[in-house]
N, CA, C and O of each residue as an XYZ file, in Angstrom:
640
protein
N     110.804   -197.489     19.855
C     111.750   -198.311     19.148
C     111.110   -198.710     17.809
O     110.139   -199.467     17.810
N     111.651   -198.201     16.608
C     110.970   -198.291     15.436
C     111.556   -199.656     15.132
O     112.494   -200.111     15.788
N     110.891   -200.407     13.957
C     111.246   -202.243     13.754
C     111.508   -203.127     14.854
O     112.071   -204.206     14.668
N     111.065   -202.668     16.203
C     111.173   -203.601     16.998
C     110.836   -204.774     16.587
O     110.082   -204.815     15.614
N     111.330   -206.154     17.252
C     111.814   -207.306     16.697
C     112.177   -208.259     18.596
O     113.153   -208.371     19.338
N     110.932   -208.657     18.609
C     110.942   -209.341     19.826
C     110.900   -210.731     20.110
O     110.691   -211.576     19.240
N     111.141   -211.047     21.593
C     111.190   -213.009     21.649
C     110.020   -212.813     22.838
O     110.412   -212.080     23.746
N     108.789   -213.281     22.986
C     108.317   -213.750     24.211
C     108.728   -214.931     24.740
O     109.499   -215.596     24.048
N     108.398   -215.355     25.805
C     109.129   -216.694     26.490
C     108.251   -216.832     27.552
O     107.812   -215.966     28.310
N     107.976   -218.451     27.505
C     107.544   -219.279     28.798
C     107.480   -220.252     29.092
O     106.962   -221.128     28.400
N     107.980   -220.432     30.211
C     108.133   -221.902     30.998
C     107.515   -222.406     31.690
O     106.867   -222.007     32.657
N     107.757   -224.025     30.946
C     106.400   -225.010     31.310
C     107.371   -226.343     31.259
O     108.371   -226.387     30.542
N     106.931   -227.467     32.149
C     107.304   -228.641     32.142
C     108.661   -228.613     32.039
O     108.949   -229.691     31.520
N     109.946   -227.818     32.294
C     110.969   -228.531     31.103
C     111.912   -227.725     29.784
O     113.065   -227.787     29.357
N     110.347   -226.778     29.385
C     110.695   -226.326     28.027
C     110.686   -224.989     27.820
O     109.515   -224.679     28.039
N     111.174   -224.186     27.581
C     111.176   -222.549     27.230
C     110.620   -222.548     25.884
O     111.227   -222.924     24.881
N     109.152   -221.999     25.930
C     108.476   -221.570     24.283
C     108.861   -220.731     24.163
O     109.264   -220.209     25.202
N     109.050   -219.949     22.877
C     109.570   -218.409     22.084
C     108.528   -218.366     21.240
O     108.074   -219.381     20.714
N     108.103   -217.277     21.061
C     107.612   -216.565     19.685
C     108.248   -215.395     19.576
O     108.813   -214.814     20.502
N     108.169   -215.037     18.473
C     109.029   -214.344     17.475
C     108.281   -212.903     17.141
O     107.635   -213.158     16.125
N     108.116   -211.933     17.384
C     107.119   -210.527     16.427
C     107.770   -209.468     16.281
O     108.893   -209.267     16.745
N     107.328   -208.950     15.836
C     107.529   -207.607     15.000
C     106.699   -206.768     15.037
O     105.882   -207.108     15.893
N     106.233   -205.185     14.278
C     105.645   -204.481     14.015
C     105.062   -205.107     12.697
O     104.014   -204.652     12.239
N     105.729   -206.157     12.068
C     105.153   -206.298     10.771
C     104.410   -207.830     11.292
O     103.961   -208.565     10.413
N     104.335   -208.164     12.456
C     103.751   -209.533     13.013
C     104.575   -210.363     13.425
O     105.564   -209.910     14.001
N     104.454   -211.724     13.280
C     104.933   -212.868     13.809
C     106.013   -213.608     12.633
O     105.774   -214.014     11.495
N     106.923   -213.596     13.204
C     108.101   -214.306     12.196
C     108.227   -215.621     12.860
O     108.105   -215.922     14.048
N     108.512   -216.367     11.770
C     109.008   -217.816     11.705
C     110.035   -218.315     12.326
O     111.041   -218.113     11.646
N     110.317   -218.989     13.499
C     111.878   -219.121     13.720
C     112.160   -220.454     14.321
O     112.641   -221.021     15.303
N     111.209   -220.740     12.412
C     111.558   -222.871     12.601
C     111.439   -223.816     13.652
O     110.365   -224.136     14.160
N     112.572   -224.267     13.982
C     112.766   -225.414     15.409
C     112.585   -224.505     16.836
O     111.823   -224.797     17.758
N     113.504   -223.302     16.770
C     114.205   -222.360     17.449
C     112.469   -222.298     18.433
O     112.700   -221.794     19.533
N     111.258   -222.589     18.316
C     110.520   -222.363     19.092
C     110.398   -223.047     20.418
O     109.409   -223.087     21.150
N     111.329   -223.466     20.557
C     111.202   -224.721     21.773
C     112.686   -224.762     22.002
O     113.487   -224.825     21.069
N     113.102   -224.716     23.525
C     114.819   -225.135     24.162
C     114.025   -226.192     25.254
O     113.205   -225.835     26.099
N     114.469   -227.509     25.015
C     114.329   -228.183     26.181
C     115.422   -228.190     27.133
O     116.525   -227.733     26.833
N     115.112   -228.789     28.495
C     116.231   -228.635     28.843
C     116.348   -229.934     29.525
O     115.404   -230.478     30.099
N     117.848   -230.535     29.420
C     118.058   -231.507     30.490
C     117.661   -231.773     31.517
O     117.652   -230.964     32.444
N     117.180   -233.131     31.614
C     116.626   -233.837     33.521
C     117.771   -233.499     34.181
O     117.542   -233.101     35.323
N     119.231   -233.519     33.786
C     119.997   -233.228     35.180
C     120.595   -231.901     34.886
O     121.788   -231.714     34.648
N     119.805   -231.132     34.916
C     120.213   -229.723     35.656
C     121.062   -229.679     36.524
O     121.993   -228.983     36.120
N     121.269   -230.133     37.709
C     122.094   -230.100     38.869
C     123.231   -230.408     38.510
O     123.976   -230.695     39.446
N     123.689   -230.465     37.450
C     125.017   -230.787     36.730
C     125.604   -229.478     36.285
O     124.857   -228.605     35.843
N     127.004   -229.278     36.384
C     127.113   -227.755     35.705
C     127.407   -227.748     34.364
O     127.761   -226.766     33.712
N     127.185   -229.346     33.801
C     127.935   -228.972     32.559
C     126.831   -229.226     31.775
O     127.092   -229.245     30.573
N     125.446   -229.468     32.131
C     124.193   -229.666     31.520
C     123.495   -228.016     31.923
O     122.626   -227.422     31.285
N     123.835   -227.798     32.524
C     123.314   -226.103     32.978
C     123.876   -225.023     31.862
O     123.181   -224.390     31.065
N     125.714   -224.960     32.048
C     126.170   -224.637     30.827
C     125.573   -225.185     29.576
O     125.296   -224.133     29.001
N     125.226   -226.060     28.846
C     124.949   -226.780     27.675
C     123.524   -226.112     27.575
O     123.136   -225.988     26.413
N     122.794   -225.724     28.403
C     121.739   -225.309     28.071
C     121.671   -224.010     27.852
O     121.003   -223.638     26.887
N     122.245   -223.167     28.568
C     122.951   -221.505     28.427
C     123.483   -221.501     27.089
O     123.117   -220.595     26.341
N     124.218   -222.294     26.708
C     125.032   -222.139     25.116
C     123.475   -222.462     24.375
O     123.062   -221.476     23.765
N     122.747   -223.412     24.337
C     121.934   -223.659     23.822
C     120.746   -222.451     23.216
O     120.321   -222.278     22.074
N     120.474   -221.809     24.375
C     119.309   -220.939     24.223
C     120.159   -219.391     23.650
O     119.629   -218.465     23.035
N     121.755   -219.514     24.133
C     122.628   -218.537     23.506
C     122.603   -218.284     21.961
O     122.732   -217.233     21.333
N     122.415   -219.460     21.579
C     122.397   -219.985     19.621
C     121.472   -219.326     19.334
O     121.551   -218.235     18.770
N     120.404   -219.906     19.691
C     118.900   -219.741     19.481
C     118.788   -217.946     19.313
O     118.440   -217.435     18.249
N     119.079   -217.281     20.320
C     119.154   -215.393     20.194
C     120.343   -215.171     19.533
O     120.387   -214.016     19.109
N     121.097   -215.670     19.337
C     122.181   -215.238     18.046
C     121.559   -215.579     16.435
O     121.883   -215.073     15.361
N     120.674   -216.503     16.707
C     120.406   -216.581     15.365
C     119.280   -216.070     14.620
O     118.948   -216.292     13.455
N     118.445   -214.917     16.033
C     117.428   -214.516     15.407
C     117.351   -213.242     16.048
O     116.273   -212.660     16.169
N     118.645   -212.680     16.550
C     118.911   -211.039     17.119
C     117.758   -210.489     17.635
O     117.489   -209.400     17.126
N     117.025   -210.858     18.434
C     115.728   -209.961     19.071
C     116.495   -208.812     19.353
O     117.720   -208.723     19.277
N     115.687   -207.935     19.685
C     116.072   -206.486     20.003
C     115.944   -206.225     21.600
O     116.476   -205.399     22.341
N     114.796   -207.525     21.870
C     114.616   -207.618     23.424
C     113.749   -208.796     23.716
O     112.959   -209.061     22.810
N     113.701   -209.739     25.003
C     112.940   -210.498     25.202
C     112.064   -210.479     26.746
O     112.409   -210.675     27.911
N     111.009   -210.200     26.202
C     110.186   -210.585     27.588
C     109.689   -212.489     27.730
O     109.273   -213.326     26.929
N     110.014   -212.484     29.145
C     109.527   -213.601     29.936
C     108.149   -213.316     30.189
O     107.905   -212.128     29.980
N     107.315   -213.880     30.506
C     106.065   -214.077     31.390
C     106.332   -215.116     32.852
O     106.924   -216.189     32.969
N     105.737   -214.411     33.670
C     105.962   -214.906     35.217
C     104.743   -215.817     35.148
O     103.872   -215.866     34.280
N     104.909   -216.652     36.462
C     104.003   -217.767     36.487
C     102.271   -216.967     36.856
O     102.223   -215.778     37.171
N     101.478   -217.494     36.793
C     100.019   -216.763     37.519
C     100.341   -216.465     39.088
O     101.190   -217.067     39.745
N      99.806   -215.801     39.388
C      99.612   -215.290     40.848
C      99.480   -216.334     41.579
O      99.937   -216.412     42.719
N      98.764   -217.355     40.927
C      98.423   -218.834     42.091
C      99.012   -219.812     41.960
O      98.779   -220.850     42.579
N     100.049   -219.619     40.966
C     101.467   -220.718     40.680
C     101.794   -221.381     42.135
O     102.035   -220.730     43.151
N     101.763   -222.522     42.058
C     101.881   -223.556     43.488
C     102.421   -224.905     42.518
O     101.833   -225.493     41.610
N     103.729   -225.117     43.086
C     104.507   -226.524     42.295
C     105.249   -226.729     43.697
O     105.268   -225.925     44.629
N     105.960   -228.208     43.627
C     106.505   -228.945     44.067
C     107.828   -228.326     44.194
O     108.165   -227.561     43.290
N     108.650   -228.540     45.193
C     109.980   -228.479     44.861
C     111.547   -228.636     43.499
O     112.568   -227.971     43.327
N     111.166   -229.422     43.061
C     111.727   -229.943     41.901
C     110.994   -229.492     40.738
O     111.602   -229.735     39.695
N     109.928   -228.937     40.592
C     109.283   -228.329     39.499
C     109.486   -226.653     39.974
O     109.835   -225.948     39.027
N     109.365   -226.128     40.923
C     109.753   -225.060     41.221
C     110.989   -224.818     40.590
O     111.143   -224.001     39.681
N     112.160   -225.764     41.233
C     113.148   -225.036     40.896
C     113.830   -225.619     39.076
O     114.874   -225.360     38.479
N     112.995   -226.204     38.833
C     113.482   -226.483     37.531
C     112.991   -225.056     36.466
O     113.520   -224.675     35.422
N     111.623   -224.414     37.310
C     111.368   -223.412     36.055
C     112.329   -222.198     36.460
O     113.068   -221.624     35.660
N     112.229   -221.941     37.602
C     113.408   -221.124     38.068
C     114.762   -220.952     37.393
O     115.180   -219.961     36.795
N     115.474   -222.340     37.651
C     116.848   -222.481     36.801
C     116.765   -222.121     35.468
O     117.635   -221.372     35.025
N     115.670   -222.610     34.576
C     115.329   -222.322     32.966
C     115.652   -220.939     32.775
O     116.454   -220.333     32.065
N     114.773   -220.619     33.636
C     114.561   -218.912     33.427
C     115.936   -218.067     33.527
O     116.388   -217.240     32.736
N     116.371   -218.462     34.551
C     117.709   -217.848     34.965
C     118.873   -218.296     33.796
O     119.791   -217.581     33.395
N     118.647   -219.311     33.487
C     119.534   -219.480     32.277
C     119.150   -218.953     31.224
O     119.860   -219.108     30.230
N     118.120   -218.301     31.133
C     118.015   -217.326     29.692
C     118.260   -216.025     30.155
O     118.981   -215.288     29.481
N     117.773   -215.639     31.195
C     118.692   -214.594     31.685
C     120.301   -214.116     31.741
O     120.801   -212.992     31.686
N     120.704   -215.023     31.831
C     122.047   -215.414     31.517
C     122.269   -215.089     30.001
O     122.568   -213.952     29.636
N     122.123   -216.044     29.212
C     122.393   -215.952     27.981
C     121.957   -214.561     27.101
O     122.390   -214.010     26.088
N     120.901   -214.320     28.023
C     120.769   -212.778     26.844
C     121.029   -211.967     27.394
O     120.344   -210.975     27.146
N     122.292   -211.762     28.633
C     122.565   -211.072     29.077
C     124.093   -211.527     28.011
O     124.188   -210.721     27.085
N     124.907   -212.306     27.995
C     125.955   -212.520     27.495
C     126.123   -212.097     25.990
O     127.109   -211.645     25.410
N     124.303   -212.508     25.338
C     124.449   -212.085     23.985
C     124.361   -210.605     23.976
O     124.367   -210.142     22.835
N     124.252   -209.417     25.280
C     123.763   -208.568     25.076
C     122.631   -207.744     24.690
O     122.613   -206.662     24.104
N     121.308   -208.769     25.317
C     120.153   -208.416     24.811
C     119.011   -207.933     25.492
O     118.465   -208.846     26.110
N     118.561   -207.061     25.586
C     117.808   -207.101     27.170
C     116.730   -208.046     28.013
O     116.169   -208.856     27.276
N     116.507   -208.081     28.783
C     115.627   -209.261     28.877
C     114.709   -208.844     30.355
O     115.444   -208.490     31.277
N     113.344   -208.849     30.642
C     112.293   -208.528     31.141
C     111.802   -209.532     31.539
O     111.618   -210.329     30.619
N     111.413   -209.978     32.748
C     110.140   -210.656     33.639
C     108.849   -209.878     33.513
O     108.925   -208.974     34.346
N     107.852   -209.812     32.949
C     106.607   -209.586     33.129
C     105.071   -210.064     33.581
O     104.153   -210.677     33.036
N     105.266   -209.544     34.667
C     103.841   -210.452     35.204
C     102.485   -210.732     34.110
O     102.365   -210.208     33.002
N     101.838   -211.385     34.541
C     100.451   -211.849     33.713
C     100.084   -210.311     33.509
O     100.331   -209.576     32.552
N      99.349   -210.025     34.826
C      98.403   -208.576     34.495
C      99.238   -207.995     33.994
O      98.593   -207.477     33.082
N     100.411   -207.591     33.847
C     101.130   -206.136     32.551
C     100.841   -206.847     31.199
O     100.553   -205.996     30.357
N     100.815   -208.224     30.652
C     100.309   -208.540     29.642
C      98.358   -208.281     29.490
O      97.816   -207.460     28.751
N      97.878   -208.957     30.140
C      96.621   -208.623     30.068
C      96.609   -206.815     29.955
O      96.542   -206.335     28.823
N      96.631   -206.509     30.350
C      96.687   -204.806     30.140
C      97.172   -204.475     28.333
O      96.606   -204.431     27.241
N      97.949   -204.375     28.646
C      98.802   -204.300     27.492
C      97.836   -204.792     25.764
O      97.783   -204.167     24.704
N      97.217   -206.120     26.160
C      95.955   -206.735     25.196
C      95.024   -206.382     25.577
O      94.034   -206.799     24.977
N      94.855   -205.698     26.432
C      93.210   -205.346     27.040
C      92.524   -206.133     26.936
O      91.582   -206.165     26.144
N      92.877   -207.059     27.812
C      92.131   -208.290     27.927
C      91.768   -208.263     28.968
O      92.201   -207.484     29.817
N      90.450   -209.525     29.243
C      89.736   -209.562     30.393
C      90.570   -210.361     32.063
O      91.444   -211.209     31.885
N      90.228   -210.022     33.328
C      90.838   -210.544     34.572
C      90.391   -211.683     34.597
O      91.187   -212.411     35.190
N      89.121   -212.454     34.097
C      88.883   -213.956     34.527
C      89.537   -214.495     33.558
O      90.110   -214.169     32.518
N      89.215   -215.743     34.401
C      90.095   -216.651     33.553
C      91.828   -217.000     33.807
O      92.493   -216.329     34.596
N      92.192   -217.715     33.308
C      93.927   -217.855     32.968
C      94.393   -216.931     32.159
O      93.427   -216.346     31.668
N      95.594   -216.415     31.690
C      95.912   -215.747     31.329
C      95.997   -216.872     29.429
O      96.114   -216.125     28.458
N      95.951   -218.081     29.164
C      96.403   -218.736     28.342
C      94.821   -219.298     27.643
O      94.709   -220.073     26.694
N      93.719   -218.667     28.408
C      92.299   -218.764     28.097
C      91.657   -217.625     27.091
O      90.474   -217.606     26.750
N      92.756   -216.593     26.646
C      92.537   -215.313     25.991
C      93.392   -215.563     24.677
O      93.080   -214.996     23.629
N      94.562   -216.492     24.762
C      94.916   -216.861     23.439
C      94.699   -216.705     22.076
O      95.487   -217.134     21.233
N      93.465   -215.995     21.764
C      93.010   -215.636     20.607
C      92.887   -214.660     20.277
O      92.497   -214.219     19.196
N      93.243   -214.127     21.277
C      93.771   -212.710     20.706
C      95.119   -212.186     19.981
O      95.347   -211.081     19.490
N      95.921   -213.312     20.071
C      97.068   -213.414     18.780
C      96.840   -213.632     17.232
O      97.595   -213.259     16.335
N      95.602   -214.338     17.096
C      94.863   -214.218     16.060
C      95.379   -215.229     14.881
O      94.781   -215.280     13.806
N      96.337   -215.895     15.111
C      96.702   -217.162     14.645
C      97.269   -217.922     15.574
O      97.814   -217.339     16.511
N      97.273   -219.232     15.539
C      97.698   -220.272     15.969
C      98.862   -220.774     15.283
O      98.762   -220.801     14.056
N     100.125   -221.245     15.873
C     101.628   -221.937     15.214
C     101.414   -223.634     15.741
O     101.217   -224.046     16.884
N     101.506   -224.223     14.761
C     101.434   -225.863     14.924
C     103.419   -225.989     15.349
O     104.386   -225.263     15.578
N     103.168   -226.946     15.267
C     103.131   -227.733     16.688
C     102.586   -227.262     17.923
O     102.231   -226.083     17.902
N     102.438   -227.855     18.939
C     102.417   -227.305     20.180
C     102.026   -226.245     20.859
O     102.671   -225.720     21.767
N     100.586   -225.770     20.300
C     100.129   -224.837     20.253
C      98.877   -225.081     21.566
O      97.917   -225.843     21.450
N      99.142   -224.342     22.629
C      98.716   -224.099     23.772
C      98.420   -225.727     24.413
O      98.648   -226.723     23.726
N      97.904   -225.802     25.766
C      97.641   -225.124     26.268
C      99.063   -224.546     27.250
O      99.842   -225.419     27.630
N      99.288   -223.414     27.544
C     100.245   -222.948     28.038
C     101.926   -223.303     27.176
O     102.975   -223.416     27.812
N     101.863   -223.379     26.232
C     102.838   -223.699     25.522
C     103.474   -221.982     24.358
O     103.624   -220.814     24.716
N     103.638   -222.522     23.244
C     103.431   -221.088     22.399
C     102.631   -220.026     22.534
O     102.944   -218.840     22.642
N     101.222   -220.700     22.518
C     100.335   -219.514     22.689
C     100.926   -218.779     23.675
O     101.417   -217.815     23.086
N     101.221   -218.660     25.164
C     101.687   -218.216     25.923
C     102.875   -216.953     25.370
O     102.858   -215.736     25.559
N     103.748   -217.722     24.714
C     105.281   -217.171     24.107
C     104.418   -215.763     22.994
O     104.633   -214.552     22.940
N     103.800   -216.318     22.529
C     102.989   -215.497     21.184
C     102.462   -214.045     21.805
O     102.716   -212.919     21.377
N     101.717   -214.395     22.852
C     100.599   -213.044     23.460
C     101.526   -212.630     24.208
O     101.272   -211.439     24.386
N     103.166   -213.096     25.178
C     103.954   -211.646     25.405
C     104.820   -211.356     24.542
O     105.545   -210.413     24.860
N     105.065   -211.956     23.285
C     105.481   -210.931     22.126
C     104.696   -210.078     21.789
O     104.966   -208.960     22.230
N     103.700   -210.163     21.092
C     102.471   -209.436     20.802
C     102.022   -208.235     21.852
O     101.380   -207.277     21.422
N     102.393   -208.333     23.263
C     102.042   -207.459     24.394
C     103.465   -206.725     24.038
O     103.279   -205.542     23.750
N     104.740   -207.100     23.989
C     106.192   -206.519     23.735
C     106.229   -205.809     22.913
O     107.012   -204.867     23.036
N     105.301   -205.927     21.524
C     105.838   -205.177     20.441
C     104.618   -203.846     20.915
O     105.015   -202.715     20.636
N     103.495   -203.913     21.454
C     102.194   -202.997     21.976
C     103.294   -202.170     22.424
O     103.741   -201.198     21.813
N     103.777   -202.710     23.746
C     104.417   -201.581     25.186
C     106.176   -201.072     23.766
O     106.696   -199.968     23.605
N     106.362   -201.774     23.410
C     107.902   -201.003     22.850
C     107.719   -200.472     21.419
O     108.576   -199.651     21.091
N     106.789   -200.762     20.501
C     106.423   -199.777     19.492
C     106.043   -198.174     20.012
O     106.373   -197.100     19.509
N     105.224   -198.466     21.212
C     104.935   -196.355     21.513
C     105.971   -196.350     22.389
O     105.351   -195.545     23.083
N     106.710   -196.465     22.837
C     107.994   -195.647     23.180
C     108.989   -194.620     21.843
O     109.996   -193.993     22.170
């Protein structure tokens, strides 16, 4: 895919991070780096509101495709934090399915691979291998996260 033009994504606390890349690097996409989402989820009209929400957000910056990152292998949460990252996720699934966009779950190790990066450690402990840092909210498990599976997205869909 020549000019590929990607969104990484990951969920933490609440919040879906994005970063933005390219073949020509990392693009800017302002506020758009962060969708929080409502405490009452269990509502359908705060569920919808958040689907339209993250809908805007890929309409206004046409990725060509977005990979997710899955939790670590040893991901262990609570009930209510479980299913809050769950729902997030599924609601971007949703939405870039509606905007027509494709959209990918990728485990840690297909990213580590992909950066040829090392197995110890967290996957959010290699972070520097994006090679800049975006202020605000820049790791731990936040952007940085969003950044290194764009950066792994544009690796695996540039040689195709």
């Amino acid at each position: 895919m020549v000019g590929v033009k990607v969104f990484g994504a990951h969920s933490a606390g609440g919040v879906l991070w994005f970063a933005c890349a390219g073949e020509d690097g990392f693009h800017d996409i302002g506020e758009d780096f962060r969708v929080a989402v409502p405490t009452a989820l269990e509502s359908g009209e705060a569920l919808e509101r958040t689907q339209e929400d993250l809908a805007r957000v890929l309409r206004r910056h046409r990725p060509d495709e977005v990979w997710l990152v899955a939790p670590e292998s040893s991901y262990r949460a609570g009930y209510s934090e479980f299913l809050l990252r769950a729902t997030v996720e599924t609601l971007l699934i949703l939405a870039c399915n509606a905007e027509g966009i494709p959209v990918e779950r990728k485990a840690r190790q297909t990213i580590r691979g992909l950066l040829a990066l090392p197995r110890k450690g967290g996957l959010a402990t290699h972070s520097d291998v994006v090679g800049e840092r975006f202020a605000p909210h820049w790791g731990p498990s936040k952007r940085d996260l969003a950044a290194m599976v764009a950066l792994a997205a544009v690796k695996e869909l540039s040689n195709d």
